[in-house]
Residue frames as qw, qx, qy, qz and C-alpha x, y, z in Angstrom:
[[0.503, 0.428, 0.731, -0.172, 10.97, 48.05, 53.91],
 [0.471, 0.826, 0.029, -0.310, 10.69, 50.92, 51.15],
 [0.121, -0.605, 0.719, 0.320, 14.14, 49.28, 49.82],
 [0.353, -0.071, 0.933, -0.004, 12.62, 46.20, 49.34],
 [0.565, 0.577, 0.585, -0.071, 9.67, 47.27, 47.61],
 [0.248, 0.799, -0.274, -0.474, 11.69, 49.63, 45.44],
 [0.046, -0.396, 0.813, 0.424, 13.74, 46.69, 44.19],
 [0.470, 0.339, 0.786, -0.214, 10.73, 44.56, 43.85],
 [0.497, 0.782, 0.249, -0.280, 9.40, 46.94, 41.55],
 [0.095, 0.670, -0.561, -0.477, 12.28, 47.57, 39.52],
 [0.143, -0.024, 0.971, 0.191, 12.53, 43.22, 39.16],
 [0.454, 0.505, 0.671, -0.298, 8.47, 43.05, 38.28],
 [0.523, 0.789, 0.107, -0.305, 8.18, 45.79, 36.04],
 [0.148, 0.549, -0.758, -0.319, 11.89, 44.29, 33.80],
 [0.338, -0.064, 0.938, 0.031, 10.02, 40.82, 33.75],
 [0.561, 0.719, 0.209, -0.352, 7.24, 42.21, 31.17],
 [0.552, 0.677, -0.393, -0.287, 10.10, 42.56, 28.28],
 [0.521, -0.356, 0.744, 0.218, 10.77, 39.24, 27.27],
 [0.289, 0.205, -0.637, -0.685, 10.74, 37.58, 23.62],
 [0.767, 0.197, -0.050, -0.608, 8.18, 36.48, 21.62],
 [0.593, -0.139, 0.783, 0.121, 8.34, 32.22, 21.43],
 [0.195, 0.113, -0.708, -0.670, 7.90, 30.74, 18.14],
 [0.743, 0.079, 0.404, -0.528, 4.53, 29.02, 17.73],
 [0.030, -0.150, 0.965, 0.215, 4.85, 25.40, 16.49],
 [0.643, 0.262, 0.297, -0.655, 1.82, 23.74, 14.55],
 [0.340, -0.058, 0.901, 0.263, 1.38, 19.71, 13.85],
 [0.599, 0.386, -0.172, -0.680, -0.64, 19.05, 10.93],
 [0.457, 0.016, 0.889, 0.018, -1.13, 15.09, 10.28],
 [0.642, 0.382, -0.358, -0.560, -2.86, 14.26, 6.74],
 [0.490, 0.007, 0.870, 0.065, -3.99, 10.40, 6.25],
 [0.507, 0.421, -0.508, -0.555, -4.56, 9.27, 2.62],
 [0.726, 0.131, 0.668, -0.098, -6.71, 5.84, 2.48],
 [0.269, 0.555, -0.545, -0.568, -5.85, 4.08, -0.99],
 [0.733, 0.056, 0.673, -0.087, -7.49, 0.90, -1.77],
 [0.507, 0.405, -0.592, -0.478, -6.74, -1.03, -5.61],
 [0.926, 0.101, 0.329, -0.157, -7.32, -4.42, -7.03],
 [0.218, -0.614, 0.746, 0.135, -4.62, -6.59, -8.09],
 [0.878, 0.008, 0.432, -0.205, -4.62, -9.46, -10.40],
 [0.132, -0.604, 0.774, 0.140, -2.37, -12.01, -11.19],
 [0.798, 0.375, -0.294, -0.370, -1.92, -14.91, -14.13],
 [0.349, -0.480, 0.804, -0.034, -0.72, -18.08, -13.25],
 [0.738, 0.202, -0.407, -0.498, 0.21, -20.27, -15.57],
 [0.676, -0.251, 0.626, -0.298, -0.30, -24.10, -15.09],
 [0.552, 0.265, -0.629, -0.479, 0.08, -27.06, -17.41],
 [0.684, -0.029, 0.605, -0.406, -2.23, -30.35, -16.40],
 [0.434, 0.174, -0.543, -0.698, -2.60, -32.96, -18.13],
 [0.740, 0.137, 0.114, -0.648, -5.72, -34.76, -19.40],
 [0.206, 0.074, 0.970, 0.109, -6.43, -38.87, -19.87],
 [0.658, 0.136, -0.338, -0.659, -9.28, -39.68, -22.30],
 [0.504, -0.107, 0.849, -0.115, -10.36, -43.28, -21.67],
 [0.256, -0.013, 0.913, 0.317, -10.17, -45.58, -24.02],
 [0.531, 0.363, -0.097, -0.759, -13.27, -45.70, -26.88],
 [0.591, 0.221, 0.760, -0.156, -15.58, -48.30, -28.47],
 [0.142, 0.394, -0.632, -0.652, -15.19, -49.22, -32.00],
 [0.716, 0.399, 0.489, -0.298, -18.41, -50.87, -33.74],
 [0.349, 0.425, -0.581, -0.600, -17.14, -52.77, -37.10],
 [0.783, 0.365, 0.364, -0.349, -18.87, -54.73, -39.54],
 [0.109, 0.496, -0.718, -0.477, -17.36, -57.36, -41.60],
 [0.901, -0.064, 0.143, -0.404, -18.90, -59.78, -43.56],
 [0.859, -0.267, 0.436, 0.016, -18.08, -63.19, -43.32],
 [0.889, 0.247, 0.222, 0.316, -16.53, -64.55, -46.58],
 [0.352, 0.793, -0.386, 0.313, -13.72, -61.70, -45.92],
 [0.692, -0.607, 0.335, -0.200, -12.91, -63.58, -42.88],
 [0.869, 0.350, -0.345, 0.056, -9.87, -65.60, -43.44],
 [0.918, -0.066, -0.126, 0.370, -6.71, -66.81, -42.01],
 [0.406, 0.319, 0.017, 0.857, -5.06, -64.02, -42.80],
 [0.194, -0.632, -0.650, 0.375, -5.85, -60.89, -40.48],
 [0.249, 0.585, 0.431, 0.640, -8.05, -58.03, -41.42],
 [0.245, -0.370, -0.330, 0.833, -7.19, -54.79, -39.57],
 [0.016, -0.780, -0.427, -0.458, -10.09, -51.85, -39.61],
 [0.291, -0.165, -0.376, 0.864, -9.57, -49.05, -37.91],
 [0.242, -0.854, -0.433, -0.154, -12.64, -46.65, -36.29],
 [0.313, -0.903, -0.151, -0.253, -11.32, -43.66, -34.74],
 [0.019, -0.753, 0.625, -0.202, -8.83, -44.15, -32.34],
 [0.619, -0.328, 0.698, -0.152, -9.50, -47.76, -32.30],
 [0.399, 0.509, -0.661, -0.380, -8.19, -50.36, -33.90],
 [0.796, -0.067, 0.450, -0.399, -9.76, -54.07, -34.76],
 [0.058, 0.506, -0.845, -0.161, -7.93, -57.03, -35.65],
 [0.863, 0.032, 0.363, -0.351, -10.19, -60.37, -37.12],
 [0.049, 0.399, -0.889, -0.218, -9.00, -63.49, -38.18],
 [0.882, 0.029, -0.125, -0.454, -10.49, -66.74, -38.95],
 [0.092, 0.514, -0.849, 0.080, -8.67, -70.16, -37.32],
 [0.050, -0.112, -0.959, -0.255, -10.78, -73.17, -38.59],
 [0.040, -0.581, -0.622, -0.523, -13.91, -72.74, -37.31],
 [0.459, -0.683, -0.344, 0.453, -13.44, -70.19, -34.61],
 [0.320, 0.777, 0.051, 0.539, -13.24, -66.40, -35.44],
 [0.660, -0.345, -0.388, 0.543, -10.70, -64.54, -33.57],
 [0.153, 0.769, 0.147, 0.603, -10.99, -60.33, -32.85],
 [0.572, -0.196, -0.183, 0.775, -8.28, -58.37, -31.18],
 [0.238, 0.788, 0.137, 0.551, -9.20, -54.46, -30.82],
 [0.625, -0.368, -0.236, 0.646, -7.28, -51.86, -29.13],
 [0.090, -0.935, -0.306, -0.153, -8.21, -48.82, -28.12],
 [0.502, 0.064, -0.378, 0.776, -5.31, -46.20, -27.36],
 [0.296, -0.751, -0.286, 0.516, -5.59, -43.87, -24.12],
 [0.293, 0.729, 0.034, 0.618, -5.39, -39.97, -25.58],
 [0.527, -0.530, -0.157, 0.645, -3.10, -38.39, -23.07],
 [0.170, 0.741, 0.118, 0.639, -2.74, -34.52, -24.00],
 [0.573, -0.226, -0.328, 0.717, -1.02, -31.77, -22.35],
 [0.041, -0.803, -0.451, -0.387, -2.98, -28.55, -21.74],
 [0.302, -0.044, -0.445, 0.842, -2.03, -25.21, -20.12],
 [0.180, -0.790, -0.493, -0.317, -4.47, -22.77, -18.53],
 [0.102, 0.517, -0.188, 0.829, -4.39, -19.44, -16.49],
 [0.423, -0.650, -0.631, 0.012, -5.35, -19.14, -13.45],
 [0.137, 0.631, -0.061, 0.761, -6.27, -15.88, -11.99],
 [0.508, -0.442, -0.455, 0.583, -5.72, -14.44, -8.59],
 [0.005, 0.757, 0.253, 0.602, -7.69, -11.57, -7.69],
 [0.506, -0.319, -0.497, 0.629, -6.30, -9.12, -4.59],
 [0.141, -0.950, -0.210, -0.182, -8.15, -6.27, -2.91],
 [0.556, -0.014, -0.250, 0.793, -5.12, -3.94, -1.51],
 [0.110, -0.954, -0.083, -0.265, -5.89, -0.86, 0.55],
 [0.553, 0.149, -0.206, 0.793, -2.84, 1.53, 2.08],
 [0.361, -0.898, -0.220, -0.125, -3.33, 3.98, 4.57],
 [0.500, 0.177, -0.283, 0.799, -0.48, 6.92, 4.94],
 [0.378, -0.865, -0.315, 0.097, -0.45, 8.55, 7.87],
 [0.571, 0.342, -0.150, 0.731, 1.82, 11.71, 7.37],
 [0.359, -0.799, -0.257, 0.409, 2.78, 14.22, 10.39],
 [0.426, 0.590, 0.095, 0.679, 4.24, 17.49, 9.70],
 [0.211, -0.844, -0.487, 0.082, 5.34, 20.09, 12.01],
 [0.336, 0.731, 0.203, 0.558, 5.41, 23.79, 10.96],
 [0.487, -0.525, -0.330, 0.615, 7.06, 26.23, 13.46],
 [0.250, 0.764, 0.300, 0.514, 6.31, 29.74, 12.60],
 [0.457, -0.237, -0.115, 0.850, 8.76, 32.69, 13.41],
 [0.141, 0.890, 0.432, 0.045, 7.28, 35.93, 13.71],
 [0.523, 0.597, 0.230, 0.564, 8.53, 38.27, 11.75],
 [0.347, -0.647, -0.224, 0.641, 10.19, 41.64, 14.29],
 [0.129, 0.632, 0.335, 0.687, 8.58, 44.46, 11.99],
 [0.289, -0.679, -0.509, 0.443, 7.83, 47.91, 14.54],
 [0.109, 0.867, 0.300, 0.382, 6.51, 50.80, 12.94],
 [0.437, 0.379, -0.185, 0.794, 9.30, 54.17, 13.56],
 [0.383, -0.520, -0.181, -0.741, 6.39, 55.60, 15.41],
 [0.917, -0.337, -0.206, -0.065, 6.11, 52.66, 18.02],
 [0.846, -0.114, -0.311, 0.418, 9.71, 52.60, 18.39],
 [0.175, 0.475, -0.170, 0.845, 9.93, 56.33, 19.47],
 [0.476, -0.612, 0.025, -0.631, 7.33, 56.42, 21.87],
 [0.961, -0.095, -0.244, 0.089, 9.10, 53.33, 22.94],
 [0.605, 0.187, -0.238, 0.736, 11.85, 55.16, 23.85],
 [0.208, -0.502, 0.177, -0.821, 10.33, 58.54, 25.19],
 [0.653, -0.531, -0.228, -0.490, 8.77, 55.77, 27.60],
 [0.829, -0.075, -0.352, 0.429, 11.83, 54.06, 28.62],
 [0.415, 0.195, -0.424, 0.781, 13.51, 57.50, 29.60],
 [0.551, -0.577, -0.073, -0.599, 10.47, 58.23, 31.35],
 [0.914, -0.358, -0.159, -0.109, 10.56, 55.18, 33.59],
 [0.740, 0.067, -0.345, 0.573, 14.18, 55.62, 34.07],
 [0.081, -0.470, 0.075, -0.876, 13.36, 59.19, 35.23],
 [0.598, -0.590, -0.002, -0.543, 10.86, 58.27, 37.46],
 [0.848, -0.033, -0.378, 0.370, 13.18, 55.31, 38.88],
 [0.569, 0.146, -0.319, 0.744, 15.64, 57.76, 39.61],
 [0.151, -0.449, 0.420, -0.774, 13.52, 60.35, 41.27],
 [0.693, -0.554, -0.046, -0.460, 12.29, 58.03, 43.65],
 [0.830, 0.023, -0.230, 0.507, 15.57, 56.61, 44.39],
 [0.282, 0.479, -0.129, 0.821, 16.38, 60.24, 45.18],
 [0.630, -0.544, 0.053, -0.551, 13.33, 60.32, 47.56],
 [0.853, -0.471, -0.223, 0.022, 14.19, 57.26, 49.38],
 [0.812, -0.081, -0.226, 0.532, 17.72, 57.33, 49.55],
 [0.352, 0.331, -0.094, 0.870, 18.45, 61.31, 50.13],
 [0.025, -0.807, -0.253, -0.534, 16.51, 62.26, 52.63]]
């Protein structure tokens, strides 16, 4: 029985000197980013005017046979005279135009990074000259005292 607990103790008190782990530490940082965004689009449309009304005044004894063209704007009136019946032709042209414009497109944008990061830190095996003597005068202690009680059990 005093065998067994001698090795016991020998295995208990050698399972105190192991190393130091590193120590590992995540760090996570999130960065919210919101902008505004706007875009020009162009477009070309095009536009119809309708036709217009042309108000002319002629007087009679230019009225003849022969036809008298007046023009008002974008319209254009055409009178004759064919015995005793007066004839008037007007014609209005259609303005057709071609027009571009912008059109804008406004966008909210937000972004959210989510960054991890992890930092393992190694400690640094510094031990003062002092520490590592008395570190030693204890080891051959404990091997001393190992050995006289190895001397007690086993010799007597």
């Amino acid at each position: 029985m005093r065998v067994i607990f001698f090795i016991f103790l020998i295995c208990f008190s050698m399972a105190g000197c192991r190393s130091v782990q590193p120590s590992v530490e995540n760090t996570r940082t999130v960065k919210d980013s919101t902008w505004t965004e706007v875009k020009y689009h162009k477009k070309d449309t095009t536009i119809t005017i309708p036709g217009d009304v042309s108000y002319i005044s002629l007087p009679i004894s230019e009225i003849t046979e022969n036809p008298v063209k007046k023009s008002s704007g974008r319209s254009t009136a055409t009178v004759s005279r064919s015995g005793d019946n007066i004839q008037v032709q007007c014609e209005c042209a259609e303005f057709k135009q071609t027009i571009s414009y912008l059109e804008t497109e406004i966008t909210h944008l937000r972004e959210i990074i989510d960054l991890q990061k992890q930092i393992s830190t190694v400690p640094v095996q510094f031990v003062p000259w002092y520490i590592k003597t008395l570190a030693w005068i204890g080891g051959a202690a404990l091997v001393g005292v190992v050995f006289l009680i190895a001397k007690k059990l086993f010799l007597k």
